[in-house]
N, C-alpha and C positions, 0 to 999 in steps of 0.2 A: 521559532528559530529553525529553519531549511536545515535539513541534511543533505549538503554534496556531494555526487562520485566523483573522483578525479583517478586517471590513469597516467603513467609514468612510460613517458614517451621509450625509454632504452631500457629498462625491465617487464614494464608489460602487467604490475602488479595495477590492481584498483582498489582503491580504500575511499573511506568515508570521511568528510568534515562534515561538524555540527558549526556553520559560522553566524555568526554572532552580528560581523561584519563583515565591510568587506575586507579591513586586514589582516582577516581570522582566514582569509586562503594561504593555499598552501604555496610555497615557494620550490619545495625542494622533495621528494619522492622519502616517505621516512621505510623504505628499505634500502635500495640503494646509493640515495644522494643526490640523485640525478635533477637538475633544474627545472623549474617549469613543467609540473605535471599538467596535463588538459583537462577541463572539465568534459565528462559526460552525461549522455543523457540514461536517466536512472527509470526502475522499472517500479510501479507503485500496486499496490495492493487498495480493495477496497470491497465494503461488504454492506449492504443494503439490509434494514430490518427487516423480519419476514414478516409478513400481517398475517395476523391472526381470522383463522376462518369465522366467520361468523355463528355458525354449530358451536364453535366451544365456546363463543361470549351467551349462548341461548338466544340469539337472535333470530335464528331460525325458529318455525312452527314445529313442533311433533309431526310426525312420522307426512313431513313435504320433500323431504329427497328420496329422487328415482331411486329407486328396487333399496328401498333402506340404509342405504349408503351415501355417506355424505361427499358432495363432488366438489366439497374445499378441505378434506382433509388428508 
């Protein structure tokens, strides 16, 4: 189920719906009343696993990284 931003043409507030549908938009601004909020375009987050160096699973040989330091860690 989307989460929507929508902003309030004559207060200027932005709030969120979780719609379900599409009669789950919103009609009217729930601060101050105002008709026909707009939908906008919303900012998202997002985070990629990190992979794991190959040194901590022991994939690596003993002592095969330059000057004993490892250059995946």
């Amino acid at each position: 189920m989307p989460i929507h931003e929508y902003q309030c043409g004559k207060c200027g507030r932005t709030f969120e719906v979780l719609l379900r549908s599409r009669a789950d938009s919103p009609k009217q601004c729930p601060k101050c009343g105002a008709p026909g909020p707009e939908k906008i375009f919303s900012v998202f987050s997002a985070t990629a696993a990190k992979k794991e160096a190959p040194c901590a699973s022991g994939a690596c040989a003993p002592h095969k990284c330059a000057g004993g330091a490892c250059p995946f860690g």
